[in-house]
C-alpha positions as CSV (number, residue, x, y, z in Angstrom):
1,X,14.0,2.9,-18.4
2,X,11.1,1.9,-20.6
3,X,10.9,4.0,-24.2
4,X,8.1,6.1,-24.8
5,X,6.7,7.9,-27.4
6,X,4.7,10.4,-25.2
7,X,4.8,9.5,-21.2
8,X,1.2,7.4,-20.9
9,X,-0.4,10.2,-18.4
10,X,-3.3,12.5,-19.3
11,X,-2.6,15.5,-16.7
12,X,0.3,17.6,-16.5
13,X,3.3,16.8,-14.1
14,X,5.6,18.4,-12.2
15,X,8.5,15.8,-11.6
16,X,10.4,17.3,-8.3
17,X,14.4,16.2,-8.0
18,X,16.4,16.9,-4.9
19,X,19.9,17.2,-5.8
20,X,23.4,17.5,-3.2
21,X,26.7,17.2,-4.7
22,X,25.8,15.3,-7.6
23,X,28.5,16.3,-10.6
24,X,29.8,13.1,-10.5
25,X,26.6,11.1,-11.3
26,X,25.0,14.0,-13.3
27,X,25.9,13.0,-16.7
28,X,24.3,9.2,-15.4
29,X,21.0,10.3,-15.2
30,X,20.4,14.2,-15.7
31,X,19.6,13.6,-19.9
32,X,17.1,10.4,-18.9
33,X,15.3,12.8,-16.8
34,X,15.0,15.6,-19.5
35,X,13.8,13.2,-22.0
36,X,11.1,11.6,-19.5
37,X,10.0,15.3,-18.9
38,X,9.6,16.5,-22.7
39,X,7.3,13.5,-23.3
40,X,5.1,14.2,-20.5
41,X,1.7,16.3,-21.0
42,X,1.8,20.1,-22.2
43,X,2.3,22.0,-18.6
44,X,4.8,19.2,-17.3
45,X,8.0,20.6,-15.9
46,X,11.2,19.2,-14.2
47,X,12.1,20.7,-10.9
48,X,15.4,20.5,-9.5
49,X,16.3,22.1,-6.3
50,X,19.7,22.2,-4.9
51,X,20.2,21.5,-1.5
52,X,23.3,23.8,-1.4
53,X,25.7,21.7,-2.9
54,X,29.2,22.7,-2.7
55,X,30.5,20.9,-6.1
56,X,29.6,22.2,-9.4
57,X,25.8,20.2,-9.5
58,X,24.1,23.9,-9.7
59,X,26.5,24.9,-12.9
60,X,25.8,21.8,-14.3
61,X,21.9,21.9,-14.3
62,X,22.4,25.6,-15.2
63,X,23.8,24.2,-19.0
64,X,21.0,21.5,-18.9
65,X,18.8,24.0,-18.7
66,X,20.6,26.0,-21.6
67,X,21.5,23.3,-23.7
68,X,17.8,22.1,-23.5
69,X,16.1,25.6,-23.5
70,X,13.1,23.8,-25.5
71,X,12.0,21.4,-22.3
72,X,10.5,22.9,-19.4
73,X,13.5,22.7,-17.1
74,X,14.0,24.9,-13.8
75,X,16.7,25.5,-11.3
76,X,15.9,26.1,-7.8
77,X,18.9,26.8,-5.2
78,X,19.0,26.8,-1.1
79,X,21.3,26.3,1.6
80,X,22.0,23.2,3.1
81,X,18.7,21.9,5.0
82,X,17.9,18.4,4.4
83,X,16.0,16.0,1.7
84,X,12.9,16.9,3.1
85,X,13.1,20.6,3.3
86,X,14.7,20.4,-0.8
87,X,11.2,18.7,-1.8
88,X,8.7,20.5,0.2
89,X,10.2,23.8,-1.8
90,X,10.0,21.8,-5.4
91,X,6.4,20.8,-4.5
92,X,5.0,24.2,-3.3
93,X,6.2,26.0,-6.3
94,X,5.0,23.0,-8.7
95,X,2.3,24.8,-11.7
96,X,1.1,21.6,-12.6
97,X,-2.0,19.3,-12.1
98,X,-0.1,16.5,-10.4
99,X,3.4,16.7,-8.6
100,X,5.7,13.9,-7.4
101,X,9.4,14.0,-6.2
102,X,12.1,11.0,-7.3
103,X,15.3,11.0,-6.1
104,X,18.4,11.7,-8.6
105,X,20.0,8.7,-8.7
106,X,16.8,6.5,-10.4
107,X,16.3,3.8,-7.8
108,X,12.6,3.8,-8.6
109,X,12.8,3.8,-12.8
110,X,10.8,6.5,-14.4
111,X,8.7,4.0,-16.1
112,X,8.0,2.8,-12.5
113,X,7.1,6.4,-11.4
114,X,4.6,6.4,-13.8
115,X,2.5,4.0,-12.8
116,X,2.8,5.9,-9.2
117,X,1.3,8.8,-10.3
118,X,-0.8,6.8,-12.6
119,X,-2.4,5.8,-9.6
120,X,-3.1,9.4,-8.3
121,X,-4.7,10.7,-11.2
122,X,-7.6,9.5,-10.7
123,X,-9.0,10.1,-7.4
124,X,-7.4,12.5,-4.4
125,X,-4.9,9.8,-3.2
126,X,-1.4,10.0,-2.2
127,X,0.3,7.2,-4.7
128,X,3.8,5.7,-2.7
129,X,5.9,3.3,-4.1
130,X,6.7,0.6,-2.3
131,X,9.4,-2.1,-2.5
132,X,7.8,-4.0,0.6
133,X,4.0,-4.6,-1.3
134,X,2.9,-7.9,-2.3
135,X,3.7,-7.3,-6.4
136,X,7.6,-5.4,-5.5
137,X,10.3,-6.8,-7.3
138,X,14.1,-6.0,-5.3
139,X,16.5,-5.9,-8.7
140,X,19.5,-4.7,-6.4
141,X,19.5,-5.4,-2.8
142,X,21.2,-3.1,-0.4
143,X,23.6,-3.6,2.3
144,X,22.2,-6.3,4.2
145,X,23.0,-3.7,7.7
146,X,21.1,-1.1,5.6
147,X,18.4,-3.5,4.8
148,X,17.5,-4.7,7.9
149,X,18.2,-1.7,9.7
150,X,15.5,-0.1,6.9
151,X,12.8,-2.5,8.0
152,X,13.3,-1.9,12.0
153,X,13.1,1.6,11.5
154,X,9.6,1.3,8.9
155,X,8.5,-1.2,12.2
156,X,8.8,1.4,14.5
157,X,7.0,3.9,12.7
158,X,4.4,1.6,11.9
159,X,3.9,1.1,15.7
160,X,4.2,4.7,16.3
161,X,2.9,6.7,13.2
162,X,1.7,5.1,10.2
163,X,0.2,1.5,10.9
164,X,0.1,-0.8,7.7
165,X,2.1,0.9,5.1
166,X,4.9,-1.3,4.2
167,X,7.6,1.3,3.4
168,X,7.6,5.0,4.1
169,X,11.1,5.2,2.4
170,X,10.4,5.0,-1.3
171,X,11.9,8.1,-2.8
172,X,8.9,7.9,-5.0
173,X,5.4,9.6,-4.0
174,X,2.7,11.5,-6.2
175,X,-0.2,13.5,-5.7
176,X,-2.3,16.3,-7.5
177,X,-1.2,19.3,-6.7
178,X,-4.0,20.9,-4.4
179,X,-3.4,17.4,-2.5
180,X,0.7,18.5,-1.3
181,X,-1.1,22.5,-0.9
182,X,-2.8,20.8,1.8
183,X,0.1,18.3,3.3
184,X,3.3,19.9,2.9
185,X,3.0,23.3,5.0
186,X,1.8,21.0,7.5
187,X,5.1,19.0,7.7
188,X,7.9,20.3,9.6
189,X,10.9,18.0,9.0
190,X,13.9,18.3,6.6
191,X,15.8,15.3,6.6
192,X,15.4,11.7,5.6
193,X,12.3,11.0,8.5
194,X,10.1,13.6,6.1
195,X,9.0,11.1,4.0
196,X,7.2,9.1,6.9
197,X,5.7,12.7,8.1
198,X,4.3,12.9,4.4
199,X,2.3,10.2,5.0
200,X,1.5,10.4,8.6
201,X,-0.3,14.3,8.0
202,X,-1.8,12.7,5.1
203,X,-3.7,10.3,6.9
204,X,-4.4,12.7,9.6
205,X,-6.0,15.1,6.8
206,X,-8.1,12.3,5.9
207,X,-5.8,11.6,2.8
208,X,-6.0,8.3,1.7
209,X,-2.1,6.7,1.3
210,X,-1.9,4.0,-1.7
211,X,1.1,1.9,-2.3
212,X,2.1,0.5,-5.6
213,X,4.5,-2.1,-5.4
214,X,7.6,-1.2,-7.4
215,X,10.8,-3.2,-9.4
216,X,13.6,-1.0,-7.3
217,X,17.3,-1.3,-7.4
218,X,20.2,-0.3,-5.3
219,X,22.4,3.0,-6.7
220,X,25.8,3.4,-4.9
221,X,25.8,6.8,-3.3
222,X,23.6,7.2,-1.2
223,X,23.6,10.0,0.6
224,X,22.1,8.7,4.1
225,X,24.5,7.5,6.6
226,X,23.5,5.0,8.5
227,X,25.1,6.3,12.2
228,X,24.0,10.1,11.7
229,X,21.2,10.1,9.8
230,X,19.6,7.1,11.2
231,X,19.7,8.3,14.6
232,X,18.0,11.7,13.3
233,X,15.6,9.6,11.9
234,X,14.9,8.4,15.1
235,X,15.2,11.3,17.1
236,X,11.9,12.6,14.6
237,X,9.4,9.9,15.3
238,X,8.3,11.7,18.5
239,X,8.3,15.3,16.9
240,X,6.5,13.7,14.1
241,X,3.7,12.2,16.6
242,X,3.4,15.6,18.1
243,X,3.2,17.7,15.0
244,X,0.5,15.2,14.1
245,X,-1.5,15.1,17.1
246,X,-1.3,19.1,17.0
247,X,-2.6,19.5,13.5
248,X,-5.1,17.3,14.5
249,X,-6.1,19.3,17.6
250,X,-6.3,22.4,15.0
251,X,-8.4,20.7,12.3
252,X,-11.9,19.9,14.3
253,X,-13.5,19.4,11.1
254,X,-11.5,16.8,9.3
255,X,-13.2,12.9,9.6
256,X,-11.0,10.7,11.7
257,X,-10.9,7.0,12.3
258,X,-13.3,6.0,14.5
259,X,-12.0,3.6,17.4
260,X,-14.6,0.7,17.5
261,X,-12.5,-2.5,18.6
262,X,-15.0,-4.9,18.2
263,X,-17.9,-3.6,16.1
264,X,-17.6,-5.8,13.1
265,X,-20.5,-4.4,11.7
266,X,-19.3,-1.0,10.8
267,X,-16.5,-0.6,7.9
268,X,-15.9,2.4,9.2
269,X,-14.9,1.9,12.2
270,X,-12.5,-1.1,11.7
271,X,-9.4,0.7,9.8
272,X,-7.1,-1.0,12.1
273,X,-8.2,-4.9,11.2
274,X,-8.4,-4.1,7.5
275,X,-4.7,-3.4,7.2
276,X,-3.7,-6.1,9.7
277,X,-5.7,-8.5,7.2
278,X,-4.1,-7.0,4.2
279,X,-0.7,-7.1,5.6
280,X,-1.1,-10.6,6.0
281,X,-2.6,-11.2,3.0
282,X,0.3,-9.0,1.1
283,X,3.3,-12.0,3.1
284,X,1.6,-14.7,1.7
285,X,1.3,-13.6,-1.6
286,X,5.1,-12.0,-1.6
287,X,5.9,-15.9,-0.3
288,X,3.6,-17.9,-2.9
289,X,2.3,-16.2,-5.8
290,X,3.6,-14.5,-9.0
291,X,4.3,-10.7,-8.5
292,X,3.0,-9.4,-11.9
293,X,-0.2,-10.1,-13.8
294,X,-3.7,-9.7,-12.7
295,X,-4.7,-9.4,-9.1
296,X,-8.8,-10.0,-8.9
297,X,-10.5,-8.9,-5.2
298,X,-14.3,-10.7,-5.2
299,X,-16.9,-9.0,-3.1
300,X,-15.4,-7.7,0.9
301,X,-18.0,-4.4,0.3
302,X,-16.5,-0.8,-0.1
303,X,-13.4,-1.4,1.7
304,X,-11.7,-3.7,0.0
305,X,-8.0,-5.0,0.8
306,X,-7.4,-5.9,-2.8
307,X,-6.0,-1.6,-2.7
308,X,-4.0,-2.1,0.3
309,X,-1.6,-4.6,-1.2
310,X,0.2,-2.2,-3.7
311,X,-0.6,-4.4,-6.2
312,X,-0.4,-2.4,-9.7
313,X,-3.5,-0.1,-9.7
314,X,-4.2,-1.0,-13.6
315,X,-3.8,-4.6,-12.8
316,X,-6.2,-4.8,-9.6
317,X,-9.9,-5.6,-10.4
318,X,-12.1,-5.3,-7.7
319,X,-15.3,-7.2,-8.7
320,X,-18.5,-5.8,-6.4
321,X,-22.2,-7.1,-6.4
322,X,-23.7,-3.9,-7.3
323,X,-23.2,-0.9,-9.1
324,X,-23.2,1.2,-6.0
325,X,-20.6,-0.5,-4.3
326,X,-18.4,-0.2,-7.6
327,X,-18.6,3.3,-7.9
328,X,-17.8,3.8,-3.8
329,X,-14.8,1.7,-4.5
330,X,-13.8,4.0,-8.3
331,X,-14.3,6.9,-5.4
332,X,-12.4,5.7,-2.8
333,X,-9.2,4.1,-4.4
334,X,-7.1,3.6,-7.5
335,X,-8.4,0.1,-8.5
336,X,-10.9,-1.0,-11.9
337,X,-14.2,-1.9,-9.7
338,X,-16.7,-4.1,-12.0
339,X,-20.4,-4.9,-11.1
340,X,-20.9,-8.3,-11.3
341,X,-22.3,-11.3,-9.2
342,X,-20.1,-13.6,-7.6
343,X,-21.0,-16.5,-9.8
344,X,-20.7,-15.8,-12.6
345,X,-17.3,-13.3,-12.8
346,X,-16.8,-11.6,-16.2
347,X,-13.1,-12.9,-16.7
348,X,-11.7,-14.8,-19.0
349,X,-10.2,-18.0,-17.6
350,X,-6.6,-18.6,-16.6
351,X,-6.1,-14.6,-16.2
352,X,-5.3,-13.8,-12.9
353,X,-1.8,-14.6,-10.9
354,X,-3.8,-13.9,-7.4
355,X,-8.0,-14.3,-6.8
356,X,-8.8,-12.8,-3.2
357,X,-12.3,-14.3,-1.5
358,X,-11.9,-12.4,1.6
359,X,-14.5,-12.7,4.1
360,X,-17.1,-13.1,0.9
361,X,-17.6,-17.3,1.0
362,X,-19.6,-17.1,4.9
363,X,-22.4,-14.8,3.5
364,X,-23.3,-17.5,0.7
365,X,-26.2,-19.5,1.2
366,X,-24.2,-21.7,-1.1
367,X,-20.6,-20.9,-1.5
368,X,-19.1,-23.8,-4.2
369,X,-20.1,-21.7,-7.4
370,X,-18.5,-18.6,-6.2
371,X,-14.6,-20.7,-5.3
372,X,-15.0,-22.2,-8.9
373,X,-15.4,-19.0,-10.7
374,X,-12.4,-17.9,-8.7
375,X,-10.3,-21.3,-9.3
376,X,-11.7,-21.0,-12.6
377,X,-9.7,-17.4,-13.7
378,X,-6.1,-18.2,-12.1
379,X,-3.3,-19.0,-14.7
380,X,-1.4,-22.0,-14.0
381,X,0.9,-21.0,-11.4
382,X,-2.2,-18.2,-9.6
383,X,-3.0,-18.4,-6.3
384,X,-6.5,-18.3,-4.7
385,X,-6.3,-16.7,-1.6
386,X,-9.5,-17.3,1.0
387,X,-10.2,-15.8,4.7
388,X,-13.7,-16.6,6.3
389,X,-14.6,-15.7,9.9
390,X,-14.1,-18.4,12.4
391,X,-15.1,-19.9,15.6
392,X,-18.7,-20.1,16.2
393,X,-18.6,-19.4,19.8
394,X,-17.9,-15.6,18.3
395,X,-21.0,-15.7,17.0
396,X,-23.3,-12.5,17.8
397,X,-26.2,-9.9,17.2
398,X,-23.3,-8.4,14.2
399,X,-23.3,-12.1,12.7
400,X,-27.0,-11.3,11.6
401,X,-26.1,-7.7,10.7
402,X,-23.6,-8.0,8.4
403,X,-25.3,-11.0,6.6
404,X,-22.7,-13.8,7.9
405,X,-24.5,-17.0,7.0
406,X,-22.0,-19.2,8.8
407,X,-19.1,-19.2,10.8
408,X,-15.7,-21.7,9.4
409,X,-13.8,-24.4,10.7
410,X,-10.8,-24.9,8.8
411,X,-11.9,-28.1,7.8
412,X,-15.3,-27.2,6.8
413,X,-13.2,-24.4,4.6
414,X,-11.2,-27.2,3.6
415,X,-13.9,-29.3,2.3
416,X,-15.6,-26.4,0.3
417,X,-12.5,-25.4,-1.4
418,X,-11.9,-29.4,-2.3
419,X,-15.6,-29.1,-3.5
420,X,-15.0,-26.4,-5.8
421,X,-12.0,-28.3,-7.5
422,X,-9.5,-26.5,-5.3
423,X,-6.0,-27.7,-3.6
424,X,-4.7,-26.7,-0.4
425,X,-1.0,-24.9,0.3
426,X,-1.6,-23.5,3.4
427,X,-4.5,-22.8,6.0
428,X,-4.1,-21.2,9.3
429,X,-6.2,-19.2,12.1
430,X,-5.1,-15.8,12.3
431,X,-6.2,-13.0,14.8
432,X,-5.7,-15.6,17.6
433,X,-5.2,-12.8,20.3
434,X,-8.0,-11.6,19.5
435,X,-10.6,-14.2,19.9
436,X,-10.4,-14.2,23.6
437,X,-11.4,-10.5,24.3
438,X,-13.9,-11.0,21.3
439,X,-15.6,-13.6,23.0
440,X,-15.4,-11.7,26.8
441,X,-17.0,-8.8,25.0
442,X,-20.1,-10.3,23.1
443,X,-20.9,-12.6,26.5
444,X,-20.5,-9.6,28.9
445,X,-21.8,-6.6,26.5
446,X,-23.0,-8.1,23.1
447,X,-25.7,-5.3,22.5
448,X,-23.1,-2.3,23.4
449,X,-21.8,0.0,21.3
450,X,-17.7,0.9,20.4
451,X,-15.0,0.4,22.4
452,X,-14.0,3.4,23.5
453,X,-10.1,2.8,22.8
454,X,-8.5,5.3,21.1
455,X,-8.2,4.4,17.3
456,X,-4.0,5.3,17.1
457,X,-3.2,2.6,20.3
458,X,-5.7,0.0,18.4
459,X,-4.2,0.7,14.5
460,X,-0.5,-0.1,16.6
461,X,-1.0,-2.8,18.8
462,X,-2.7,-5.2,16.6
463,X,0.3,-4.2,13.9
464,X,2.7,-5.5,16.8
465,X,0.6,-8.4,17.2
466,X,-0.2,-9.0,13.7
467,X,3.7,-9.2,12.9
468,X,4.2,-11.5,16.1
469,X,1.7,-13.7,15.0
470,X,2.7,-13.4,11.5
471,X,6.3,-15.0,12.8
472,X,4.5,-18.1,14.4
473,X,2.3,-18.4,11.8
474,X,5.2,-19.3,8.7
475,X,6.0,-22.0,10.6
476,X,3.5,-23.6,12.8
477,X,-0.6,-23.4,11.8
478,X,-2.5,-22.0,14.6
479,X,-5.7,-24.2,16.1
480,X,-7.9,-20.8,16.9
481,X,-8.7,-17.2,16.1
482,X,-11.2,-15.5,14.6
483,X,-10.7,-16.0,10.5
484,X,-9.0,-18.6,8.4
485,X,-6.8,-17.5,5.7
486,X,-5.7,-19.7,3.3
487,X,-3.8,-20.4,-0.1
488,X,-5.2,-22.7,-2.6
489,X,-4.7,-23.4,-6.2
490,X,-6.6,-25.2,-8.7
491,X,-6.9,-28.7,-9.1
492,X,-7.0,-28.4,-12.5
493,X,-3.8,-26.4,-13.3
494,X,-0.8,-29.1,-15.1
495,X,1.2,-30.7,-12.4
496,X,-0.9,-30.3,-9.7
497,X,0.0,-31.4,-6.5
498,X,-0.7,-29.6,-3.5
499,X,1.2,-30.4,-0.1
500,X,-2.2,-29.7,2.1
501,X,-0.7,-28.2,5.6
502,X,-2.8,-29.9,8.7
């Protein structure tokens, strides 16, 4: 764990442990917690809550407490429920202005959990970490069984529950306070699978879930077996979808996603093909660029991706053409929007490790000046990362709406990014199942409204599909869809010598 003088937060926290049968490991990591805790803001406390441990774990947080009767430490004991049900009872009793939960045994570093609730401080978010986000770093690998049977079970409930978030397991969340009064009484399970219901009620409450990619390693000890507790894991994804579709029923007034398969005109209504993007977006920086430094998102409106890649929150500039747009962006997620025109970007040069142009370069009359700037601000080894809208026979009445100048080919992307002084790694279509109903739609019904497909059966199939193509993707370019995405770097940088994909 990182050193501090005083813990770099500027609201009180309430740090929430869940502890079962931990005498053995106590001494490991109880006195790191303790010390974490008295350097946080006046009004922090540490929480642990027994989960009716049957060792001596409750004595030996009972002399913690005594032995370090000047930092804010308290005890709270209950039978044997579950994970879930320990944390929901830390979090409700939590005093503080923000609250997050760890688990005991440090996987996620405190200085890591920091910059999770970093991230919630400043706007109503729910801050996850995340070891599957495009800036994790894996220090210790689990069991490879454990590991892959990890990422089936965060597929499923992708499919099923919570679409785009790239892990649901972190024991490492954060919130302000009045945010878990709203979510937890609303969650009903105790074990391992409450995490995922967490986030699923979130979302449901109109919550907005941020990941922050995390450096996370391995503790022996875990306490979930893999037989049990996974199948109880499984056994909760369909109470989980029908708590969630209750509360939902019961809440009239909370905003929900609107459905809108093909109305490209409306952020709103397109939650589903924003996180498909940034989940494609988050593999191919996780395969080619660095995972620390600067990650700079130019233009995309309000709803940017550059938030949806669990990139560090202090690290993410989202640069924005007006001042308006900034300050939706400062209100809508824990990023550092700037106001600035395309062409002439406010950075230093050879700052960033990863520049996103996504879906920007088609609305410029002239789009050369804008890829420099970008090419311009990577370091040495950054990564410019580009998607543009594709195939012209898409083109429709939305084309005009949302400003889209032009429509790509990729060698017409190609050339303009060779213009600019950039080199090509990789350039595929992408959302190639979805070019064919797009078309069928705009020829049969181009001046209709939504789709009237429910917004939960969208959000998971074009996950499945975006995973499937994903697959095919890594190792063979694709001749149509409806963007490009691509990974450049600059032409300039020492060494360079791009392998250009066909």
């Amino acid at each position: 764990m990182a050193t501090y003088d005083a813990v770099p937060l500027t609201k009180s926290l309430t740090l929430v442990v869940p502890v079962y049968n931990e005498s053995l490991r106590f001494g490991l990591y109880a006195s790191q917690l303790g010390n974490f805790i008295a350097r946080c803001p006046a009004g922090s406390e540490l929480i642990f809550v027994d989960d009716g441990s049957s060792d001596d774990t409750p004595g030996l947080i009972e002399r913690l407490i005594a032995d370090r009767c000047e930092t804010p430490i308290r005890l709270l004991r209950r039978t044997h429920r579950g994970k879930g049900a320990a944390v929901a009872v830390g979090l409700i009793s939590a005093s503080s202005e923000m609250a997050c939960f760890c688990d005991f045994d440090l996987a996620t570093p405190l200085d890591e959990l920091v910059r999770i609730v970093v991230a919630a401080e400043g706007i109503p978010i729910l801050a996850i970490g995340s070891r599957g986000a495009a800036s994790a770093r894996i220090k210790r690998h689990q069991h490879r069984t454990r590991e892959f049977l990890g990422r089936t079970y965060n597929r499923l409930v992708q499919l099923c529950l919570v679409p785009g978030i790239a892990d649901t397991q972190c024991g490492a969340k954060a919130a302000p306070t009045d945010i878990w009064a709203q979510i937890v009484p609303a969650c009903r399970e105790e074990g391992f699978a409450w995490d995922v219901e967490v986030i699923a009620v979130a979302r449901m409450m109109g919550v907005r879930v941020q990941e922050v990619g995390i450096e996370w390693g391995h503790q022996e000890g875990s306490r979930v077996n893999l037989l049990s507790d996974g199948a109880r894991m499984l056994c909760a994804v369909p109470r989980i979808r029908r708590n969630v579709v209750s509360c939902a029923r019961s809440r009239p007034n909370v905003p929900q996603e609107r459905s809108g398969l093909f109305d490209d005109a409306s952020d709103d209504s397109l939650h589903w093909w924003f996180r498909s993007k940034a989940t494609f977006v988050s593999l191919l920086i996780r395969h080619y660029a660095p995972k620390d430094g600067w990650l700079v998102e130019i233009g995309s409106g309000p709803r940017g991706v550059g938030a949806m890649l669990g990139w560090a929150p202090n690290r993410t500039l989202a640069l924005k053409d007006s001042v308006e747009l900034a300050r939706e962006t400062s209100r809508r997620y824990a990023v550092i929007p700037v106001a600035c025109h395309a062409a002439r970007l406010p950075i230093a040069g050879s700052t960033a490790s990863v520049v996103c142009l996504l879906d920007v370069v088609e609305h410029l009359p002239d789009p050369i000046p804008t890829i420099r700037e970008a090419a311009r601000m990577l370091t040495p080894e950054g990564k410019l990362v580009v998607s543009v809208s594709a195939n012209s026979r898409l083109c429709g009445s939305a084309d005009q709406v949302v400003g889209r100048a032009r429509r790509y080919t990729r060698n017409a992307l190609r050339s303009d990014l060779e213009s600019a002084g950039c080199e090509v790694l990789w350039m595929s279509h992408v959302f190639s199942w979805l070019a064919l109903p797009m078309w069928l739609r705009r020829r049969a019904r181009p001046a209709q409204g939504r789709h009237g497909v429910g917004a939960p059966f969208i959000d998971a199939l074009s996950m499945l599909l975006t995973r499937i193509e994903w697959s095919i993707v890594w190792h063979r370019t694709l001749p149509i869809g409806t963007s490009v995405l691509c990974v450049a770097v600059s032409a300039d940088r020492p060494g360079s010598a791009a392998v250009k994909s066909t």
